[in-house]
N, CA, C and O of each residue as an XYZ file, in Angstrom:
324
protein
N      29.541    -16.304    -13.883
C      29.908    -15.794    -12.572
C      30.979    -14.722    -12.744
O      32.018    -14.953    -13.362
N      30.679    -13.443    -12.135
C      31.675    -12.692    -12.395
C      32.525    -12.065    -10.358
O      31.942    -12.241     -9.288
N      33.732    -11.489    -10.516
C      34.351    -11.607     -9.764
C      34.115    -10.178     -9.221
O      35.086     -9.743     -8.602
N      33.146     -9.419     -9.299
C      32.696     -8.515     -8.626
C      32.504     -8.706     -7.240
O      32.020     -9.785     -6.898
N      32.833     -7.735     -6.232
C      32.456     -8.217     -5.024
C      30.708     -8.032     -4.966
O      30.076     -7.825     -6.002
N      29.892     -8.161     -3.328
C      28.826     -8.486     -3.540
C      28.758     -7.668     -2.250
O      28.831     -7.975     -1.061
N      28.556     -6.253     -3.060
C      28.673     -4.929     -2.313
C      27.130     -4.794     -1.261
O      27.167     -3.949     -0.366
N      25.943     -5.577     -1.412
C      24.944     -5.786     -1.021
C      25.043     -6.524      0.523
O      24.212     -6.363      1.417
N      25.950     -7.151      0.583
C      25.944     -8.136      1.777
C      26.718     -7.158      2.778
O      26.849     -7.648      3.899
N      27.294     -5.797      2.602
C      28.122     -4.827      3.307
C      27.158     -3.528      3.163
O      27.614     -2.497      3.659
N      25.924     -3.450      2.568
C      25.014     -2.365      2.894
C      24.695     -2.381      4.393
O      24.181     -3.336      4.974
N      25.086     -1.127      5.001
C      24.388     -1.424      6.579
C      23.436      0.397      6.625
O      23.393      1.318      5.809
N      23.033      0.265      7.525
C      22.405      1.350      8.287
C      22.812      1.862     10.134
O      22.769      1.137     11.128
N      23.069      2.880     10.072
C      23.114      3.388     10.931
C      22.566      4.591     11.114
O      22.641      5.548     10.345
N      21.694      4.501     12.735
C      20.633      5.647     12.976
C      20.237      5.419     13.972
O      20.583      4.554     14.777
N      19.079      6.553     14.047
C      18.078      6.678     15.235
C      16.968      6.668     14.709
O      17.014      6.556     13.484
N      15.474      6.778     15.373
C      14.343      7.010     15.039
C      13.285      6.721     16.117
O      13.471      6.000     17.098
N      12.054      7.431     15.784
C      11.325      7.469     16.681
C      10.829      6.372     17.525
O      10.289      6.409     18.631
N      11.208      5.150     16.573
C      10.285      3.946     17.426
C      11.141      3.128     18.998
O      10.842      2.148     19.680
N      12.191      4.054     19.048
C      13.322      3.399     19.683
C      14.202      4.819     20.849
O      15.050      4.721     21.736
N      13.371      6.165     20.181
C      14.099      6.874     21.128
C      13.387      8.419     20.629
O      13.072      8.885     19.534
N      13.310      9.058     22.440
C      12.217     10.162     22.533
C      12.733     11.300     21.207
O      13.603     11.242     20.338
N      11.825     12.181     21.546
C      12.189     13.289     20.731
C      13.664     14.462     21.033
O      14.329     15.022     20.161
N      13.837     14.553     22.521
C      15.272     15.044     22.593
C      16.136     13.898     22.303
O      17.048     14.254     21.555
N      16.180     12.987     22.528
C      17.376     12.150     22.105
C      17.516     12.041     20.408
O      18.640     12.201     19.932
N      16.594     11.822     19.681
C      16.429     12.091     18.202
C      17.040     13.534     17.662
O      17.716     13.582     16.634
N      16.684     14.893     18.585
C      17.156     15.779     18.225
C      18.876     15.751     18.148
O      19.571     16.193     17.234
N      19.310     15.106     19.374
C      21.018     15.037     19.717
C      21.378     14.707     17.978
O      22.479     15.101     17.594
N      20.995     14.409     17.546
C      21.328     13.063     16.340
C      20.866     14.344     15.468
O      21.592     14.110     14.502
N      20.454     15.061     15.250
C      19.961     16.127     13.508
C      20.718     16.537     13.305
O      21.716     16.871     13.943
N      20.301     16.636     11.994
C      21.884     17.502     10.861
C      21.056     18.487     10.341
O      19.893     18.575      9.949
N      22.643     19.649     10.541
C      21.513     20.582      9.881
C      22.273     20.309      8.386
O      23.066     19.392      8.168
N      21.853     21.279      7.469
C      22.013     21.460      6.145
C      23.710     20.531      6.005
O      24.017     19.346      5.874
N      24.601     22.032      6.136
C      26.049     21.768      6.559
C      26.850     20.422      7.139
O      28.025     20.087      6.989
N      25.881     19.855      7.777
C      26.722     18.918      8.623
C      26.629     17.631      7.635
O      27.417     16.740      7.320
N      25.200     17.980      7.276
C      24.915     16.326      6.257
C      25.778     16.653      5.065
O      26.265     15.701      4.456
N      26.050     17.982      4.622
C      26.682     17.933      3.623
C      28.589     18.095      3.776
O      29.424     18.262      2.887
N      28.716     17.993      4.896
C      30.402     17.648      5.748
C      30.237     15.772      5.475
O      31.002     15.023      4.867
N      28.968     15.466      6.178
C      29.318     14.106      6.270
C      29.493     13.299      5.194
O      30.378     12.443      5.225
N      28.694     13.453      4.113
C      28.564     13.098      2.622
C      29.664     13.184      1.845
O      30.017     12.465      0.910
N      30.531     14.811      2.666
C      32.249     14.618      1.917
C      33.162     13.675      2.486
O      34.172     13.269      1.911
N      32.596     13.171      4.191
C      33.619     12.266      4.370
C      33.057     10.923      4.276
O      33.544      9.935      4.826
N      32.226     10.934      3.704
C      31.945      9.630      3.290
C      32.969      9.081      1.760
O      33.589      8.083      1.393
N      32.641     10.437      1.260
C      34.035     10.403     -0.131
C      35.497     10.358     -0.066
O      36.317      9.821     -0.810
N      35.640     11.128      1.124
C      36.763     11.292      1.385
C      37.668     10.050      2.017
O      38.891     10.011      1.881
N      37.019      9.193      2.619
C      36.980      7.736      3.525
C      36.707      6.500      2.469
O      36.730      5.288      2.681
N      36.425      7.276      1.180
C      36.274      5.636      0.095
C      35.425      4.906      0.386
O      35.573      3.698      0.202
N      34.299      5.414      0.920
C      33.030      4.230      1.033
C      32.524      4.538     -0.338
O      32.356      5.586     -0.961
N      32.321      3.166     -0.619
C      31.624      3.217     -2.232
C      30.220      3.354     -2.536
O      29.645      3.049     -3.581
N      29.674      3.935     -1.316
C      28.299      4.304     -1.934
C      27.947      4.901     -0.560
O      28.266      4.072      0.293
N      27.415      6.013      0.002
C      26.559      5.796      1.205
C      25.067      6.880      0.698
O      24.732      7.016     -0.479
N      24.617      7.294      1.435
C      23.567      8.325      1.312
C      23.124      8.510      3.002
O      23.501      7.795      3.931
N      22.107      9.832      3.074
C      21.553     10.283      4.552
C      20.206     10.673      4.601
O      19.768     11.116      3.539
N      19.512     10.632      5.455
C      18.104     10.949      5.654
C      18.074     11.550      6.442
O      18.938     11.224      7.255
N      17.373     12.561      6.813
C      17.127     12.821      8.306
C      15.990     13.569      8.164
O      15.760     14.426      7.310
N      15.175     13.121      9.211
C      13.760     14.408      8.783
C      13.741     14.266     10.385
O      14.568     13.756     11.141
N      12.472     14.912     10.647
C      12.016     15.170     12.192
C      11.774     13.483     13.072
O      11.895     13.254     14.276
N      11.516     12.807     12.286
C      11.437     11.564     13.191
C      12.013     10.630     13.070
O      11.603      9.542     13.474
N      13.483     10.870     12.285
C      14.905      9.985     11.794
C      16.197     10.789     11.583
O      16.174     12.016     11.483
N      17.276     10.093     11.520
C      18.631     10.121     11.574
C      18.612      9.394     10.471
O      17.467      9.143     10.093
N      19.411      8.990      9.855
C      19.755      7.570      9.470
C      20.913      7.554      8.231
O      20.626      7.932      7.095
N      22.120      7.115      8.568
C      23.070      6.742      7.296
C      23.272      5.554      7.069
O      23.426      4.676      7.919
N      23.295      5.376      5.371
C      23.343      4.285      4.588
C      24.074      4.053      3.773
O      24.083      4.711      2.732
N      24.845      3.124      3.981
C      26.228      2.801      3.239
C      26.447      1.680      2.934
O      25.791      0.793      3.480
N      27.540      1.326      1.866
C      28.542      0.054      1.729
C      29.942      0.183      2.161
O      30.909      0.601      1.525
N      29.827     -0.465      3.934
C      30.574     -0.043      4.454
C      30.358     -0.818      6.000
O      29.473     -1.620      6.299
N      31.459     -0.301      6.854
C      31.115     -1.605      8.258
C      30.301     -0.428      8.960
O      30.352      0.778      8.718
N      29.696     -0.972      9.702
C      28.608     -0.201     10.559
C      28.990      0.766     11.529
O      28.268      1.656     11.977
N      30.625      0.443     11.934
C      30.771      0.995     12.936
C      31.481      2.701     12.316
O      31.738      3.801     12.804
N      31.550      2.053     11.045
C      32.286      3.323     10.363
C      31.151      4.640     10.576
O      31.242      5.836     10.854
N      29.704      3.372     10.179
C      28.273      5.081      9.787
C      27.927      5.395     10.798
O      27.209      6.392     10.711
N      28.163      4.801     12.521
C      28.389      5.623     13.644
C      29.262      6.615     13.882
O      29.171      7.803     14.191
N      30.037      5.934     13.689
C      31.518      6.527     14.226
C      31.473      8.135     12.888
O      32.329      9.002     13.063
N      30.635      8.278     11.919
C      30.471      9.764     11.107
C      28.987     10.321     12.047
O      28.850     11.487     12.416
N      28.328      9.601     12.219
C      27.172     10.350     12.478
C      27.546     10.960     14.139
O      27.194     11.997     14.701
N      28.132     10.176     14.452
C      28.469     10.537     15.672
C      29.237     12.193     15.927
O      28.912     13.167     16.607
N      30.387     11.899     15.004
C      31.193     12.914     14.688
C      30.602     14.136     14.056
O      31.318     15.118     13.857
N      29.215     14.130     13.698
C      28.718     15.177     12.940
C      27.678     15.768     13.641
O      27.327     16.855     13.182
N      26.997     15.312     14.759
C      25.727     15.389     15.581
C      26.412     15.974     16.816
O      27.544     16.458     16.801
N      25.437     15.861     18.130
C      25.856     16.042     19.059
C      25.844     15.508     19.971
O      26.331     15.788     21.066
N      24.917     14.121     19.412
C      24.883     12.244     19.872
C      26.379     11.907     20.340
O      26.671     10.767     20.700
């Protein structure tokens, strides 16, 4: 047994996507180039130990080890959601 934490049980997701919300409301939520790559620095910059981003035409979505309200509270700040 080692004393690593168990960084898996703090993976969350935060997003949008099509199955849950129209196509302008999905748009509020896109990143362009720039923004995903702002958010990705404050994901570094904020000490989350891992996150990553997706976004294509019929998703949003950030993924992290980290509390959930944190990968709102960036996507939020980076969109126009």
């Amino acid at each position: 047994m080692t004393d690593t934490p168990n960084f898996l049980s703090e993976f969350c997701i935060a997003g949008i996507n099509y199955r849950k919300s129209d196509v302008v409301v999905r748009g509020q939520f896109s990143l362009t180039s720039e923004a995903c790559n702002l958010l990705l620095n404050n994901i570094v910059e904020e000490k989350i130990p891992s996150g990553f981003v997706l976004s294509t035409c019929n998703r949003t979505e950030v993924y992290g080890i980290s509390d959930p309200k944190e990968l709102v509270r960036l996507l939020c700040i980076h969109t126009h959601g």
